[in-house]
N, C-alpha and C positions, 0 to 999 in steps of 0.2 A: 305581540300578534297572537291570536287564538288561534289552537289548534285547527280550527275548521278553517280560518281566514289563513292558514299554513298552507294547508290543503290544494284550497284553489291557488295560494299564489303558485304553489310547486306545479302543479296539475293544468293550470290554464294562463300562463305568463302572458301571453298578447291582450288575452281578457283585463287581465289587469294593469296592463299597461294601458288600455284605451280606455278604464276606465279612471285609472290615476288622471289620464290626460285633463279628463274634464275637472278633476278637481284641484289639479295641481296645475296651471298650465307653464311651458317655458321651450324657452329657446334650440336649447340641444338636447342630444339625448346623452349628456353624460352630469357628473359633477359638475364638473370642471366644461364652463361652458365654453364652447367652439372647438370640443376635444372629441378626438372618436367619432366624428361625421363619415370619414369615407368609406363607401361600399367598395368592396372590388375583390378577386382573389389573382391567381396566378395565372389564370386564362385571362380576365378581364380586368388587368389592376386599376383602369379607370374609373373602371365601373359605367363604360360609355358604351358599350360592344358597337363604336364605330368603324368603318375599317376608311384608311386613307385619309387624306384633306380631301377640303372639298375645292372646289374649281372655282367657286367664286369669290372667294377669300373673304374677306373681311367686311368688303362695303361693295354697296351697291354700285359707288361710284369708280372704283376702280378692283380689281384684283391683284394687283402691284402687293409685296410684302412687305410689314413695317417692322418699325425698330422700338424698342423701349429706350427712354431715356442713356440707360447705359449702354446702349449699345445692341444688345439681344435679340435677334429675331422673335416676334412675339410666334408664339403656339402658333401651328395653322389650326383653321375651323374643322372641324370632324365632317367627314363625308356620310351621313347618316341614308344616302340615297335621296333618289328622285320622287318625292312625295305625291299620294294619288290623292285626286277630289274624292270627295263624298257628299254625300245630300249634308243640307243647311251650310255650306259653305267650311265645312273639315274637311283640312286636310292629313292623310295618313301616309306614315311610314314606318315601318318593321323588318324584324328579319329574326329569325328562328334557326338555331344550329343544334345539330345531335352528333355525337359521334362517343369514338370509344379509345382509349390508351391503354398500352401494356406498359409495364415497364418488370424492366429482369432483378430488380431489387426492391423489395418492399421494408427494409427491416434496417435499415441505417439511417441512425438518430440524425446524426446533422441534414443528411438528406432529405427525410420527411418532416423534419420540425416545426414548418407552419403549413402544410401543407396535407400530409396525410395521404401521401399519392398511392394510389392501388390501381389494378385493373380493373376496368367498369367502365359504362356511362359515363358520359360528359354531355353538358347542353348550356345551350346559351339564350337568353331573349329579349328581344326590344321592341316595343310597341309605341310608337309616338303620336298623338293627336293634339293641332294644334287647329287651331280657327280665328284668322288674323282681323276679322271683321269688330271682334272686342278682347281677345288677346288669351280668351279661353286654351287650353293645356290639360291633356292628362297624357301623360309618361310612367311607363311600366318597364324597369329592365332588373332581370336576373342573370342567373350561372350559377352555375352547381358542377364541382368533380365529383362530389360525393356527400354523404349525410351530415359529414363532421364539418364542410368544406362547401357553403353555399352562401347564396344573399338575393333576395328579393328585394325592390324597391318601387313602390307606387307615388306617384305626385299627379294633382289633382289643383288647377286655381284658376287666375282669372288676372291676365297684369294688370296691378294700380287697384287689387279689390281683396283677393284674400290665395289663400296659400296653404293647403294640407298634404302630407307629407306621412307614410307609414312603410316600414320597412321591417326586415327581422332576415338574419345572420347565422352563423356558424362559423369558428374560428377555432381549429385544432391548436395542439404546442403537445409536439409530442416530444415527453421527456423521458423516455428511454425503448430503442428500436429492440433490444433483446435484452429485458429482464426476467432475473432468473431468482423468481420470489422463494424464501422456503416455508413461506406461510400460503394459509388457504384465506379467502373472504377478499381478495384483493379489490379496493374498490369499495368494502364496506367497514364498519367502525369498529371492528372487532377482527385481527389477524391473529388463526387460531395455526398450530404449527402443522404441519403434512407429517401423513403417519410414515412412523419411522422414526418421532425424532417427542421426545418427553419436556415438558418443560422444567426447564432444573439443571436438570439428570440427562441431557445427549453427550457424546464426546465427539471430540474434531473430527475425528472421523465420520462419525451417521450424520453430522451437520454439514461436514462436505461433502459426503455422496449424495444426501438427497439435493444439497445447489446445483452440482455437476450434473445429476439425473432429471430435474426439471426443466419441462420444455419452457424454450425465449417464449417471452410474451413484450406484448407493447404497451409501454402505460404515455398515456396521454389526457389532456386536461381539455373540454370541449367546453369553448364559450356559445350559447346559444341567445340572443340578444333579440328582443325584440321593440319597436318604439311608433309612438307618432308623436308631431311635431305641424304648425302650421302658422301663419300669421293671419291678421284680418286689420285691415282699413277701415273705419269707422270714414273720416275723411280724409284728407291732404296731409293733413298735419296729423290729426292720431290716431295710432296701429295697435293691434296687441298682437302679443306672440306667445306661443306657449308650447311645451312638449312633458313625453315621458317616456320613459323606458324601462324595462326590467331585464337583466342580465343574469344568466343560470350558467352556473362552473358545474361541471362533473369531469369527475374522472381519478388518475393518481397520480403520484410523482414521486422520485425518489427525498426521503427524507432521513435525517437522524434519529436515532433511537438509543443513546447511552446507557449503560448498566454498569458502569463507574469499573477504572483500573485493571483499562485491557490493554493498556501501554505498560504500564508504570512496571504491573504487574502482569507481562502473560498469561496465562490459562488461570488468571481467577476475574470472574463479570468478564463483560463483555460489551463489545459497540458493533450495532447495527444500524445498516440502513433499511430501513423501513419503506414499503411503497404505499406512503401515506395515501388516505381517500381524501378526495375535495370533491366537497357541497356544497354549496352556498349561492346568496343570488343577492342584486343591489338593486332597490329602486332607484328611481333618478326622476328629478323633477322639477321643471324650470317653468317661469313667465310674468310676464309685466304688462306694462303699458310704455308705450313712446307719445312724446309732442313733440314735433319739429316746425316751430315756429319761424317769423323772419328775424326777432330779434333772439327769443327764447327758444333753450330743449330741456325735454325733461326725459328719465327714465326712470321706472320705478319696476323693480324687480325683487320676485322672490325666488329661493331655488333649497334645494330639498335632495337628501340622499339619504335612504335608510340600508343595512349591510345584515343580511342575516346567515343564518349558517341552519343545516339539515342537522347536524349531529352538535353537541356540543363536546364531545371527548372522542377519543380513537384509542387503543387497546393493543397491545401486540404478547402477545406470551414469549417468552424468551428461553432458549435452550439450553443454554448454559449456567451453572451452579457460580456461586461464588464461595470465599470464605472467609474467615477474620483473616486482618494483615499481623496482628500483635499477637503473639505468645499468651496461651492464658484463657484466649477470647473462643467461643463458637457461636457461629449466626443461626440465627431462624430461616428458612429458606424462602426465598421473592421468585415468584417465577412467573408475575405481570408487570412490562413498561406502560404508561401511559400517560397522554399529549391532551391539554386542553386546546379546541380552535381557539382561532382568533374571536373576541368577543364582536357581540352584534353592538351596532351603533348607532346613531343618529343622528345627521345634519342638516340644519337650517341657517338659511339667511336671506337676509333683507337685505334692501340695497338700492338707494335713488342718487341720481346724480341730474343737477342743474346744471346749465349751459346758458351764458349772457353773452351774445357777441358785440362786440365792444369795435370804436368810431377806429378806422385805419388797418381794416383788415384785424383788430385784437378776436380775444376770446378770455375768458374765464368760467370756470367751472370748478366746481364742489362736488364731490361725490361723498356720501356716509353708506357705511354698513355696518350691521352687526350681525353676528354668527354666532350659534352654540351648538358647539359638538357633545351630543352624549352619551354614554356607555354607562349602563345598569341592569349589565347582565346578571343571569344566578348563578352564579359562582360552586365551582365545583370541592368536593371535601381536601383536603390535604392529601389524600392518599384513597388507595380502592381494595386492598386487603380484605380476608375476611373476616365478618364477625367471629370472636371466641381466640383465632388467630394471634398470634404474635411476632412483633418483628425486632428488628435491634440485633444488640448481643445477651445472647442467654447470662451474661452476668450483671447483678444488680450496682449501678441503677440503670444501665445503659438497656436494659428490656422495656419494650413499650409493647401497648394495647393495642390491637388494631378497634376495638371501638369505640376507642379515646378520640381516634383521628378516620374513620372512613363514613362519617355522617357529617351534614353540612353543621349538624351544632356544636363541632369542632372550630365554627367559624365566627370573629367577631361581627359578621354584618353577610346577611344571606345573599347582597347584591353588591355588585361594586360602586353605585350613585356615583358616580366621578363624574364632570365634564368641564368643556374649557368653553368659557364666554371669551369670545372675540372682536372690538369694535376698531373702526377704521375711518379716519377719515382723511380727504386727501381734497386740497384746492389747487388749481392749476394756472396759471395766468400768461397768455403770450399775445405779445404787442409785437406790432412792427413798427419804432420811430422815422423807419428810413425804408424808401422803396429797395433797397437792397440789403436791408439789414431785419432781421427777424430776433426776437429775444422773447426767453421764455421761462417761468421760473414755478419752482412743482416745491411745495409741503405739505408732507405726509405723518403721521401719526399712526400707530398701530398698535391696541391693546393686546396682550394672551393674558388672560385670570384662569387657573386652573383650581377648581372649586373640588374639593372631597379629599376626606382620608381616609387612608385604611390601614391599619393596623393587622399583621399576623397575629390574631392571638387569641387561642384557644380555651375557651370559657370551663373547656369542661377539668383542663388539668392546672390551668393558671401558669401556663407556657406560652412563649415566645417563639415565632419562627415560622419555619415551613419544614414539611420532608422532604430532603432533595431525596432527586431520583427515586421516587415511588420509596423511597426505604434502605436502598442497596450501598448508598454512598455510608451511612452510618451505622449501616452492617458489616461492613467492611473496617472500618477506624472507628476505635471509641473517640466522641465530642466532635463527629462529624456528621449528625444528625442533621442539623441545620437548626436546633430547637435551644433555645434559652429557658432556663430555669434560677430563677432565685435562691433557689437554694441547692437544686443539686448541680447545674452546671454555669453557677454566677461567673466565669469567664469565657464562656461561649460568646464568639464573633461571628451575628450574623444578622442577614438583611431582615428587619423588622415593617417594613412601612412602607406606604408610598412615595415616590419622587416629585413633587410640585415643580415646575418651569416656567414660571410665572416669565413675562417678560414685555417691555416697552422698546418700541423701535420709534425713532426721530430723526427723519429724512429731510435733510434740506438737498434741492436742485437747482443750479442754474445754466444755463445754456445760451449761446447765440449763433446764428449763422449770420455769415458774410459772404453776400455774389459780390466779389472784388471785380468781377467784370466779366461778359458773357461768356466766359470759358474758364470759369475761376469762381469757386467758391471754396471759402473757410469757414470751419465750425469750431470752438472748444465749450467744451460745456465740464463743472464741480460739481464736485455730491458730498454729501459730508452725512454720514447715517451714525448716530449714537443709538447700540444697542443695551438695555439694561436688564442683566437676568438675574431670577433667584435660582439658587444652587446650582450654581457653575462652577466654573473654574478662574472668569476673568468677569468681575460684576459688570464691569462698564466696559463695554467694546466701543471704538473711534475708527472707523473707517474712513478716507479721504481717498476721492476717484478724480483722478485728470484724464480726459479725454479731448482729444484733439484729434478734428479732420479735416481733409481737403480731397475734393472732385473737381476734376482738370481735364478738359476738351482742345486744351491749346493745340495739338498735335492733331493734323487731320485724320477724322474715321477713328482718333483713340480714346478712348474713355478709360482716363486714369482717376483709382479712389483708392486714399489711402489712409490709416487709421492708428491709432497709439492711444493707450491707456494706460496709466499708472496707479496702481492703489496701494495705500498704507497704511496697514490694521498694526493699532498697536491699543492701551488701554489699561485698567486699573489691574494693581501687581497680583501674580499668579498665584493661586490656592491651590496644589495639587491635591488636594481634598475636602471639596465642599459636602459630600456626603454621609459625615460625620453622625450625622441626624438624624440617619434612615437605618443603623444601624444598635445590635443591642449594646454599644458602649454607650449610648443615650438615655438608657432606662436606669431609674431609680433601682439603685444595690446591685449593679456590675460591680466585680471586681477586678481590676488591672493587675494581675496577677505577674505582670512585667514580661509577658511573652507577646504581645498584641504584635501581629505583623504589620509593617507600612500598608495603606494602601494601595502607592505604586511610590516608585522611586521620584525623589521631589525635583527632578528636572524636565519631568517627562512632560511634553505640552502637545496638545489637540490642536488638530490646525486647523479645526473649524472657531475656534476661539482665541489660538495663540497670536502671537505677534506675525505680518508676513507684508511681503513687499514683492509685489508684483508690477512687470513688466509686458504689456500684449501689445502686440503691431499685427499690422495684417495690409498686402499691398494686391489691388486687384486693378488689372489691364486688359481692356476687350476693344479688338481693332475688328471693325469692319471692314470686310473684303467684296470687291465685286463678284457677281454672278449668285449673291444670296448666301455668303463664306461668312461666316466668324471666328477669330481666333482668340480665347480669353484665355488667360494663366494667374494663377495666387498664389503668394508668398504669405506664408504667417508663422508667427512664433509668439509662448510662451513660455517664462521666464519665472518660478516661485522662488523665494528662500523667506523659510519659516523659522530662521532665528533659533533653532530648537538642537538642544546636544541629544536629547533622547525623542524619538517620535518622529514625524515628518520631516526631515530637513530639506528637502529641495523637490523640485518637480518641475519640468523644463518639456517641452515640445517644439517641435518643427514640422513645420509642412509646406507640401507645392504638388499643386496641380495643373495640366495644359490638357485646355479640351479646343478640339474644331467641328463644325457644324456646317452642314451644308444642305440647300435647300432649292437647289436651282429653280425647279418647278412643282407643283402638285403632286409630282406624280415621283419624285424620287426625294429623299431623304437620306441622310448620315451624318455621322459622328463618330467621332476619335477619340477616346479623354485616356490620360495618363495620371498618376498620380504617386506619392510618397509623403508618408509624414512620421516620426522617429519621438519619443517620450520616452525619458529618463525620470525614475524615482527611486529618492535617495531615504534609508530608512535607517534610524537606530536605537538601541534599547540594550539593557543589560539582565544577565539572568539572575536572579535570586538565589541564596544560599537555599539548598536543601534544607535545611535546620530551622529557617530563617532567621529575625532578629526582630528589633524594634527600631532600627534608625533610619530614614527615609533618604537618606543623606547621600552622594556617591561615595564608598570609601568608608561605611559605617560595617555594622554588624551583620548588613543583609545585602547589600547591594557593593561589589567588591568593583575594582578597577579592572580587575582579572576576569572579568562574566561579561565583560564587553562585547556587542559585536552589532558588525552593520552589513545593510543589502542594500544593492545596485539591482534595480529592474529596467532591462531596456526592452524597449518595444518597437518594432519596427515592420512595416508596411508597404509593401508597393501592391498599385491596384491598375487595372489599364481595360480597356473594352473598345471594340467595335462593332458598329448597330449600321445596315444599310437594309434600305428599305426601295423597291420598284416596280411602278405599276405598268404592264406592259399591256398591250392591245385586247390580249385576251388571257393573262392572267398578270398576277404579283409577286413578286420572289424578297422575302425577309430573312436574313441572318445577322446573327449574331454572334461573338464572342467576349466572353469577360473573363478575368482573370485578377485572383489575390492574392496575393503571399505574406504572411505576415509570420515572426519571426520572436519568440520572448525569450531572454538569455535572464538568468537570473542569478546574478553573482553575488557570493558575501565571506567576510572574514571575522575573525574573533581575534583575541586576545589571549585565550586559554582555553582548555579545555573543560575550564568551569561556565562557561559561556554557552556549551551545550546540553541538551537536553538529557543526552546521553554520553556522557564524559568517556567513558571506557572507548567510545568508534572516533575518538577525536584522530585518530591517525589515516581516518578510510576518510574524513568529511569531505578533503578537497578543500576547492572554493567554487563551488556552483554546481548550479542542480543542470540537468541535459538541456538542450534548447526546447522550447515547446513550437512546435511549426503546424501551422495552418494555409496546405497552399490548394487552391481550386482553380480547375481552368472549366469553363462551363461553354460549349458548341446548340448553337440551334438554327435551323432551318427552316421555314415554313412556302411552303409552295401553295397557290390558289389559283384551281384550274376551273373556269368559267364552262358548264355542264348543260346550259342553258342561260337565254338571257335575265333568269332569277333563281338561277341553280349555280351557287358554286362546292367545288369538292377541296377543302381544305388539308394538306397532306403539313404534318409537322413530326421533327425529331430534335429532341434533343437531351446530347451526352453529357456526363458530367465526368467528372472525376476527381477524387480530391486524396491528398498524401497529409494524416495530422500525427502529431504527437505529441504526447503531453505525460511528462514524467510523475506526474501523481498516480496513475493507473499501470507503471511498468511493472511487470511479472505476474499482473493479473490472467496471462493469457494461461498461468499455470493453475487457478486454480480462481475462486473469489473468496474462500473461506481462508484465510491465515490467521495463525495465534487465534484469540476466541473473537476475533474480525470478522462482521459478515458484509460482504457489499453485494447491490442489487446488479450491477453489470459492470465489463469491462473498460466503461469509459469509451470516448469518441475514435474512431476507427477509420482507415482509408477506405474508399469505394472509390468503383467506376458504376457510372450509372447509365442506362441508355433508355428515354422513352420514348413510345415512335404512338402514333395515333392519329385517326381521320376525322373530320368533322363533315359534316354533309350542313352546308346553309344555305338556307332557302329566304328571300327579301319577299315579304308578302305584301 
């Protein structure tokens, strides 16, 4: 994208999102189409600003309420009000609110976190015009708490003719209510340090007074989104569809910032957290054609997503000096970290699917696509030092240049050309040989080709590698540079190259359903998915799925469904090191100088590839009761074991929930729900010799029986609420209560105290870390007092209050600076919250 075409996209986002439209057209306004549609916020989560049902329900023929299949009261219709005529036969209905909230806490993160609540304005609005003479429609509704926290939506058609569709958003996530930065520029790509504090050369001390001395601030990320979208009928049978969108992030959040061996080694470098800046913004871009014929369908679609970014680097100067860890050695001093963004990108794809409906109620269908993601961005230098400059250690050879490595022609390739072609295709076929028997059978195919290489390596010195950590990691330890040399550091082990993940998926499906008799139907349906990857860990993955179900009405007013699945991953024998390849023991004149560490212990298996055997049921019951009651409850569980002596070994959950619903008339509403659900995970792994070795083995030179040790995470849940709702003659009265508690105990034991990180505290470790507890009880009220017969005065409050803990963050309250540790806040904190506010709505 050219600067100028930067410009405008950053500066006029709707502009170019209505202009994408016409050139791109499509469906939704996301990637990922039928994702991200809904408008709404916490005044108006519908995004309907209806208030009530309406009186006539559902059909013209009766206002009696209906059931879904399983049982469910369907929605009631929204009471949008008594619609007025207009000239040519419109008619119109709206209604317009204003009003204001306070609330006595602005500044607590879980509080505010999609939300962004302050004191201020609030408004709401809905305009509907419809014209039932040819089924013309324009509908406009909004709401806004505030700038970070709104949504417009306009729709404009014609039923059975065409259909446009433009809207645009704001969506806060605020992720931290009182950070306490020690840098200045927050928010921009460059955090320079607040005076008082040197970079280099500060001591714990001037680094903790000036955290302690700086006022909280709020860092938050603001999605501001804008799109349109619409379809059009040619005739009966073919439609087009199309949309776009463009999506702008700003804001900060707390992030990482390393500067190597603030654990290992106290008061030398140091680790921060950073309140990273976010820019960036995605176009998005969908549309085809449909035919829906009587024998034949067609769909042909394209869709489109490009990801760019405002800054390509971020910068932070750091406060803290380091210095050589070995006897002998002095460093050059590093007194800039800094983060490349995520690279910009770009995706396309195609994609038609045929439909042939076939003699006895069949079908078949073919769908292909193909897709290429890709990424060729300009790639940043190794390092940002400055020229004349020196870094390393002041003894030869371990001294480098910095204008060896802080220009891009330190780079084998100024862009990363990388991308992955992706094709798909997938036939589907379902017959019914029998009026009560349904069978249906799906093969699919799925290519990933991941195309480009890149190599670390430096033209100008005839090296291998990267600089970790800006420099500081191998300023710290001689041959911790991250850099390969032929001749002066031929036994350097380190990442050279890109990772390729090539991979082929081959899905077979088959299914049947059986209505055994009007209140009785059975289904099982097999899968059998061979996955084939390059550079893995398991080449050939073999997945087998058994699913089996039954929906049972035998029992009057009950609707029982119940569910089982069984899968069984297992597949070709495990490599605990397929990345052999990517690393400098692959180049021509390594030396194995007989020290090379494993690179992990050879039992350790991934349980996104390893072997595992799983177990899911799920049991759901909904009795319909007189007077408009429903009582449903669910039973489910989960059942993993991954086979695995180091890594994942188990993962098991439970759950149950009872909700009641009641609905007697139009005019009152309620509900009850209860719920609880419990997960267990089981983890294990062993610690490495300090010294390390070369035997990958358990029991070898590096991975001892004694450095054993495993974690138990339980998780546990209870949630429960009640919602009544009643419209009285001359006003409405809404409350609510909801309530969570959820509860994480995190237990583990070892073997030795070579197991720990820190051997000498093996006597303090215990076996488990504090509970971490999250419990919220949330109150609200809303009263609506009718002011006039198109006046009403909306009164609402509601309190929160929530008790958390979480033992990552304890003894923060004494300070955020420890050891050469900087962190940007205390972590998540109890509140009581109370916010009370009036809306004045007027129905025009």
């Amino acid at each position: 994208m050219s600067p100028r075409n930067r410009t405008i996209a950053r500066r006029h986002p709707l502009a170019l999102a209505l202009l994408g439209a016409l050139a791109f057209p499509a469906v939704a306004q996301d990637s990922g189409v039928g994702v991200d549609l809904q408008l709404g916020n916490a005044f108006d989560p519908s995004g309907t600003a209806a208030s009530g049902c309406s009186a006539d329900g559902m059909s013209w023929l009766t206002a009696a309420r209906k059931r879904t299949p399983s049982g469910h009261l369907y929605p009631c219709v929204p009471d949008f009000g008594q619609p007025r005529e207009l000239d040519g036969g419109w008619l119109f209905s709206g209604s317009l609110g204003v009003g204001y909230i306070h609330i006595n806490d602005e500044n607590n993160t879980n509080w505010l976190r999609f939300n962004d609540w302050s004191d201020g304005l609030v408004a709401r609005l809905s305009l509907a015009y419809t014209r039932p003479a040819d089924g013309s429609h324009v509908d406009v509704r909004g709401s806004r708490i505030n700038s970070d926290n709104q949504y417009v939506k306009a729709t404009w058609g014609r039923a059975g003719h065409f259909r446009l569709e433009a809207f645009g958003r704001s969506q806060p996530n605020v992720t931290s209510g009182a950070a306490r930065s020690i840098w200045d520029g927050v928010g921009s790509d460059y955090l320079a340090l607040k005076s008082g504090l040197t970079p280099g050369g500060s001591t714990h001390a001037e680094v903790a007074a000036v955290s302690a001395g700086t006022s909280p601030q709020v860092l938050k990320v603001v999605r501001d989104k804008f799109g349109l979208s619409g379809s059009y009928m040619f005739s009966r049978q073919l439609s087009a569809y199309f949309g776009a969108s463009h999506e702008q992030r700003e804001g900060a959040r707390p992030f990482g910032g390393p500067f190597f061996f603030a654990y290992i080694a106290p008061g030398l470098g140091g680790a921060y957290e950073t309140p990273r800046p976010i820019d960036d913004s995605t176009f998005n871009f969908n549309g085809g054609l449909r035919y829906a014929g009587n024998e034949w369908n067609f769909d042909v679609g394209y869709s489109a997503s490009m990801f760019r970014n405002g800054s390509r680097r971020f910068s932070y100067e750091v406060p803290f000096g380091f210095a050589a860890l070995v006897p002998g050695f002095d460093n050059f001093p590093l007194t800039l970290g800094e983060f490349a963004y995520e690279p910009e990108n770009d995706y396309h794809n195609i994609r038609a699917t045929a439909t042939r409906k076939l003699e006895g109620n069949g079908q078949f269908s073919l769908t292909a696509s193909y897709s290429t993601s890709r990424q060729d961005d300009d790639l940043l230098a190794p390092m940002n030092c400055a020229s004349g400059n020196q870094f390393g250690l002041t003894v030869a050879p371990f001294a480098f240049d910095c204008s060896d490595w802080n220009t891009t022609a330190a780079l084998s390739q100024r862009s990363a050309d990388l991308k992955i072609d992706s094709t798909l295709v997938n036939a589907r076929l379902v017959l019914q040989p029998a009026d009560r028997v349904t069978v249906q059978g799906n093969l699919k195919y799925h290519r990933q080709d991941y195309k480009g290489d890149y190599f670390a390596y430096n033209p100008l010195t005839g090296q291998y590698g990267y600089i970790a950590e800006n420099g500081a990691q191998g300023s710290s330890v001689p041959l911790e540079m991250g850099v390969w040399d032929p001749v002066l550091f031929p036994s350097v082990l380190t990442r050279v190259r890109n990772l390729p993940l090539d991979k082929d998926i081959l899905e077979a499906h088959a299914a049947v359903d059986w209505r055994v008799n009007d209140k009785n139907t059975l289904g099982a349906s097999l899968t059998f998915t061979r996955t084939d990857r390059d550079h893995r860990e398991v080449e050939r993955q073999e997945d087998t799925l058994v699913k089996l179900t039954w929906s049972s009405r035998a029992i009057d007013d009950v609707t029982l469904r119940a569910n089982y699945s069984y899968l069984d991953r297992s597949g070709s024998d495990y490599n605990y090191d397929p990345y052999h390849f990517t690393y400098s023991t692959d180049l021509p004149g390594f030396v194995d100088d007989g020290n090379l560490p494993p690179h992990t212990v050879a039992g350790l298996r991934k349980y996104d590839v390893g072997d595992r055997e799983q177990h899911k049921a799920t049991l759901i019951a909904t009795l319909a009761l007189p007077a408009n009651q429903t009582l449903s409850g669910t039973l489910r569980g989960d059942w993993n074991d991954y086979d695995a002596d180091f890594g994942r070994q188990d993962y098991d959950s439970l759950g149950a929930s009872l909700s009641w619903d009641w609905q007697p008339d139009e005019r009152t509403t309620a509900n009850v729900f209860l719920g609880y659900d419990r997960s267990e995970l089981g983890v294990a792994n062993v610690n490495e010799l300090a010294a390390f070795g070369n035997d990958p083995v358990l029991g070898g030179d590096s991975y001892l029986d004694a450095g054993r040790w495993w974690v138990d995470d339980d998780q546990r849940n209870y949630y429960a609420g009640i919602n009544f709702s009643r419209r009285f003659e001359r006003s409405q009265l809404d409350l609510g209560w909801n309530y969570s508690d959820s509860r994480g105990e995190t237990g583990y034991r070892f073997d030795s105290a070579d197991a720990l990180a820190y051997p000498a505290l093996a006597a303090l470790a215990g076996n488990g870390f504090s509970p971490m507890t999250h419990r919220v009880n949330s109150f609200s009220v809303t009263w609506t007092i009718p002011l006039h017969p198109r006046i009403d005065l909306r009164l609402f409050d509601t309190y929160e209050t929530a008790k958390l803990a979480d033992w990552h963050y304890f003894g923060f309250e004494e300070g955020l600076v420890t050891s050469n540790r900087v962190y940007l806040d205390s972590g998540p904190s109890g509140y009581s919250v109370n916010m009370v506010g009036a809306m004045l709505e007027v129905r025009l």
